[in-house]
N, CA, C and O of each residue as an XYZ file, in Angstrom:
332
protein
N     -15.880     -1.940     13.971
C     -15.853     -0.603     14.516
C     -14.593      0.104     14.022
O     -13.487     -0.418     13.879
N     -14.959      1.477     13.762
C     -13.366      2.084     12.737
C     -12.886      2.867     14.089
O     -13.394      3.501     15.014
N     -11.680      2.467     13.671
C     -10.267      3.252     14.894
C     -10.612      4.840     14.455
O     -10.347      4.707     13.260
N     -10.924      5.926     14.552
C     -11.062      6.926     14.250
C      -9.309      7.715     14.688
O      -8.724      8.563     14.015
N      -8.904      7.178     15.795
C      -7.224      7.822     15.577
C      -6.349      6.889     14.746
O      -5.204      7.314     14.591
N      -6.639      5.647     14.142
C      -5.757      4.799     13.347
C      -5.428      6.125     11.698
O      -6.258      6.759     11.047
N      -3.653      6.050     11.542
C      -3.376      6.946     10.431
C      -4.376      6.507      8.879
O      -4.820      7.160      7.934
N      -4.388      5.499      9.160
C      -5.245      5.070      7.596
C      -6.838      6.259      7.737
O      -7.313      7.116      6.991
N      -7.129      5.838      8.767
C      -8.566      6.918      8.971
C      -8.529      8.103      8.950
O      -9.472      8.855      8.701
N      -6.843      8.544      9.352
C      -6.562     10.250      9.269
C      -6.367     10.131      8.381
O      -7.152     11.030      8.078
N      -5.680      9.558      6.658
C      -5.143     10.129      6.025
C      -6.462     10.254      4.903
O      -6.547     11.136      4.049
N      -7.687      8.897      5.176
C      -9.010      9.266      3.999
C      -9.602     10.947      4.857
O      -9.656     11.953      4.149
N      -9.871     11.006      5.896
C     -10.779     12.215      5.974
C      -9.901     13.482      5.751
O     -10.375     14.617      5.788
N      -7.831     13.053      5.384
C      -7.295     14.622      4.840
C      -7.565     14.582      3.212
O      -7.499     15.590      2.508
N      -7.866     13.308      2.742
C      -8.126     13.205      1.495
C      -9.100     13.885      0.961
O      -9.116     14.827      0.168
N     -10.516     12.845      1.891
C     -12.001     13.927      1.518
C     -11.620     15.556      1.814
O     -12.373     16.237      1.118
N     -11.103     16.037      2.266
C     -11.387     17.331      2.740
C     -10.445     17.947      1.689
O     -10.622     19.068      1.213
N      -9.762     17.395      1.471
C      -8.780     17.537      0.240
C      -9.661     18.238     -1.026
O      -9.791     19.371     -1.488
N     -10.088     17.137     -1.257
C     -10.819     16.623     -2.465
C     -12.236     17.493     -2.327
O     -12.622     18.003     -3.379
N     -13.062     17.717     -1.116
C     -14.042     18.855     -1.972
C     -13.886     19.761     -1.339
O     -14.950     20.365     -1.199
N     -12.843     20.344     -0.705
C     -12.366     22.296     -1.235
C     -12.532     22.391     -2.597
O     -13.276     23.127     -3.244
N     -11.531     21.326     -3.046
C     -11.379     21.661     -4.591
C     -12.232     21.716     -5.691
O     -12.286     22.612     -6.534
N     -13.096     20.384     -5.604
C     -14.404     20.183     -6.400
C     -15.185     21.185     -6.035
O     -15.289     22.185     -6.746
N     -15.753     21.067     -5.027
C     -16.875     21.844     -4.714
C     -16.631     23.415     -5.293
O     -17.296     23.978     -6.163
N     -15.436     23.969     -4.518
C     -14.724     25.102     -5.334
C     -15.109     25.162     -7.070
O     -15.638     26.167     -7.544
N     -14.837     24.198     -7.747
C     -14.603     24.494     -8.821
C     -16.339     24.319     -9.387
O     -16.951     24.999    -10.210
N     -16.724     23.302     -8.691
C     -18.299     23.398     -9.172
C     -18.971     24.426     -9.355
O     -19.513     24.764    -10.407
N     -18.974     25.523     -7.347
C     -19.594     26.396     -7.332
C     -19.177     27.782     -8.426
O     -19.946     28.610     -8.914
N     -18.032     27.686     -8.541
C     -17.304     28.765     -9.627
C     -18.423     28.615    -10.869
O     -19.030     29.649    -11.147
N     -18.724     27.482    -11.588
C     -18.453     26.935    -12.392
C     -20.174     27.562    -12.285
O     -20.542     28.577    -12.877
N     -20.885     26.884    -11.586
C     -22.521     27.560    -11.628
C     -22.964     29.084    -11.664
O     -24.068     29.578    -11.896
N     -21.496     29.786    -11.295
C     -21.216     31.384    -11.337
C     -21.355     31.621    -12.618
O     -22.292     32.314    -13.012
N     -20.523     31.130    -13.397
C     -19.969     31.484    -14.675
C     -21.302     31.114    -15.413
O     -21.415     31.963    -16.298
N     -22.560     30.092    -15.482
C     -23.627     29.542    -16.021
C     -24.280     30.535    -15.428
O     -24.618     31.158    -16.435
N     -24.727     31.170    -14.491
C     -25.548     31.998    -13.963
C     -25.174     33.774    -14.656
O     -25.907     34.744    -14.847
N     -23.861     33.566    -14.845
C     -23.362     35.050    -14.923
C     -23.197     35.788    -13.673
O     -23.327     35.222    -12.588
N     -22.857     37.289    -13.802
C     -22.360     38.040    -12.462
C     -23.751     38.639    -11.894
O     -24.116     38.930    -10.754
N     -24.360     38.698    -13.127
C     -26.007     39.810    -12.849
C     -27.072     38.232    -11.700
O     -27.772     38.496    -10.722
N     -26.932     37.357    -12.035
C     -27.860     36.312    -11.243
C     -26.608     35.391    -10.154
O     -26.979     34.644     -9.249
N     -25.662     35.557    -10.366
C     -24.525     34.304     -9.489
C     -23.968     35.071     -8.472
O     -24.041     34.621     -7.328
N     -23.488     36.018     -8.643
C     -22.589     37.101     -7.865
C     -23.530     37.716     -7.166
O     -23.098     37.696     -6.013
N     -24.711     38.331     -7.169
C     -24.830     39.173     -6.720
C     -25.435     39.210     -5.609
O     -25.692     38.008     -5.541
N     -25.969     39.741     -4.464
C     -25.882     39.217     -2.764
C     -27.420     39.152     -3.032
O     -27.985     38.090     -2.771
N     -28.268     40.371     -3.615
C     -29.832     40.340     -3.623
C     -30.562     39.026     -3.956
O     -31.582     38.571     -3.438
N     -29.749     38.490     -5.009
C     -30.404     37.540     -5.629
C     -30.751     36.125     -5.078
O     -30.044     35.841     -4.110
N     -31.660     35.140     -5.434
C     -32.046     34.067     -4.410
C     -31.048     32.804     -4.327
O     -30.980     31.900     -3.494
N     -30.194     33.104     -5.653
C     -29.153     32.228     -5.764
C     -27.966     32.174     -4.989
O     -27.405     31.082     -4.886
N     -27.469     33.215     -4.404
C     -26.455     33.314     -3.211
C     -25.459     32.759     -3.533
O     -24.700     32.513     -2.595
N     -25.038     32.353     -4.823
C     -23.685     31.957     -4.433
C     -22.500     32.660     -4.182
O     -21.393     32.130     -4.089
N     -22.722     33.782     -4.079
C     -21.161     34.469     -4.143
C     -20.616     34.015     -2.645
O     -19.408     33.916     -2.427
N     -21.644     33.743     -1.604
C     -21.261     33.136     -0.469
C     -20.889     31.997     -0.387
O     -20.028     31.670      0.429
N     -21.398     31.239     -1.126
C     -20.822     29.004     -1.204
C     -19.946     29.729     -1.693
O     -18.910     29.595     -1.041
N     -19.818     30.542     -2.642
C     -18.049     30.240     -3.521
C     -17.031     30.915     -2.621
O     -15.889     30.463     -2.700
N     -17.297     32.178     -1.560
C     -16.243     32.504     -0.506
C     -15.765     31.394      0.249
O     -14.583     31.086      0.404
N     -16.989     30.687      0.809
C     -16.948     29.859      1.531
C     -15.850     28.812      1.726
O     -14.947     28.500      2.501
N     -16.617     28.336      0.239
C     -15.484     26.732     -0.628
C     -14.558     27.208     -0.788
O     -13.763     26.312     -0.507
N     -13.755     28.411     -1.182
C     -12.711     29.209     -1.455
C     -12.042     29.350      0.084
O     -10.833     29.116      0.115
N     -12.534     29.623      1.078
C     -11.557     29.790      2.136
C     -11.028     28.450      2.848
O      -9.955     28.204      3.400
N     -12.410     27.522      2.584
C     -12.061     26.184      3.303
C     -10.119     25.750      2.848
O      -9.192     25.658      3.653
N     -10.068     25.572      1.368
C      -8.491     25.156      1.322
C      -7.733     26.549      1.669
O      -6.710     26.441      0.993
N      -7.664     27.692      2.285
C      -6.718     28.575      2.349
C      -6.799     28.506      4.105
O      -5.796     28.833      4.741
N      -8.046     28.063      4.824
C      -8.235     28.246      6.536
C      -7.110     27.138      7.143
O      -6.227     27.343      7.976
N      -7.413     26.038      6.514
C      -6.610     24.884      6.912
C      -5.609     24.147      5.227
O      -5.735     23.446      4.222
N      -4.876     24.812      5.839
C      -4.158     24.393      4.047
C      -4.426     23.372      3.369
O      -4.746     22.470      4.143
N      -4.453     23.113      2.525
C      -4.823     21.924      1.684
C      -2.993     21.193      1.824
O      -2.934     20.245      2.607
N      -1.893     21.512      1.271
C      -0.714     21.304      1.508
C      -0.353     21.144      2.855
O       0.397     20.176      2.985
N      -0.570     21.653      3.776
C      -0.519     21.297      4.964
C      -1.166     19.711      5.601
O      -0.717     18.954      6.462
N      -2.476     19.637      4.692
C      -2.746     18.394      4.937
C      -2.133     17.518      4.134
O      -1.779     16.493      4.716
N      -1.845     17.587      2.785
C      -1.098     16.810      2.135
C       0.670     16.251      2.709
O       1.093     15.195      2.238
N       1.361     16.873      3.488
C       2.494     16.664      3.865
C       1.744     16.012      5.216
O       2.169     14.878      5.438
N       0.980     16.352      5.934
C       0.420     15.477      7.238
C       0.593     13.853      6.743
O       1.321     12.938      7.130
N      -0.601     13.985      5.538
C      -0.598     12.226      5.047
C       0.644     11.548      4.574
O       0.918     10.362      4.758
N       1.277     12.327      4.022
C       2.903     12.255      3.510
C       3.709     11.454      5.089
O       4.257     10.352      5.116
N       3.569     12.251      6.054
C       3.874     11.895      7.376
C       2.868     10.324      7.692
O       3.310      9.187      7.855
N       1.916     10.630      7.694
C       1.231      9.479      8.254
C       0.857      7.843      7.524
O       0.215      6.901      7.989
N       1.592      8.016      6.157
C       1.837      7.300      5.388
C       3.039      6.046      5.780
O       2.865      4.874      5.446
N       4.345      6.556      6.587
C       5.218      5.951      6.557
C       4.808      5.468      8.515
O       5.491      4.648      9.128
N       3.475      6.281      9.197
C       3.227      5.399     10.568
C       2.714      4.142     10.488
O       2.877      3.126     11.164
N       1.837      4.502      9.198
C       0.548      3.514      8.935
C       1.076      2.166      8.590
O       1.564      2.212      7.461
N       1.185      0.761      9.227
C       1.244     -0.052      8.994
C       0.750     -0.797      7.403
O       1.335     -1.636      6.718
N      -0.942      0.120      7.132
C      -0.853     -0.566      6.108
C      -0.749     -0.553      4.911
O      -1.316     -1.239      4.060
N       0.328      0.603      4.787
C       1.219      0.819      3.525
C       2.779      0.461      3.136
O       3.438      0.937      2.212
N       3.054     -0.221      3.816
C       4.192     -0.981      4.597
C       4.893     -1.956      3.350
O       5.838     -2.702      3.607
């Protein structure tokens, strides 16, 4: 059974969350740029991304991405098992 308050468990889920702001971010950009502005961007269209890419885009600016990175920085030296 996983300790869900043990620091090792906080510091993978600041990792994942870390890790796809950024990807995902860069993916959805990335299907923009393959789609263009006339089919990716634009709100009518069935593809919608201009919303995933606000989205993925605010996730690392709502809860900082650096903010979590100095958390694990912190929870690195609680965690027994980096010791």
């Amino acid at each position: 059974m996983a300790d869900y308050s043990s620091p090792s468990f906080q510091i993978t889920i600041n990792n994942l969350k870390i890790m796809a702001s950024e990807w995902l971010y860069e993916v959805v950009d990335e299907l923009v740029q393959l789609c263009g502005l006339r089919y990716g961007y634009v709100r009518n269209e069935a593809t919608r991304l201009e919303r995933t890419l606000r989205d993925l885009r605010s996730a690392s600016l709502m809860f900082s991405n650096d903010r979590l990175s100095k958390a694990n920085g912190k929870l690195v030296f609680v965690d027994g098992k980096y010791r």
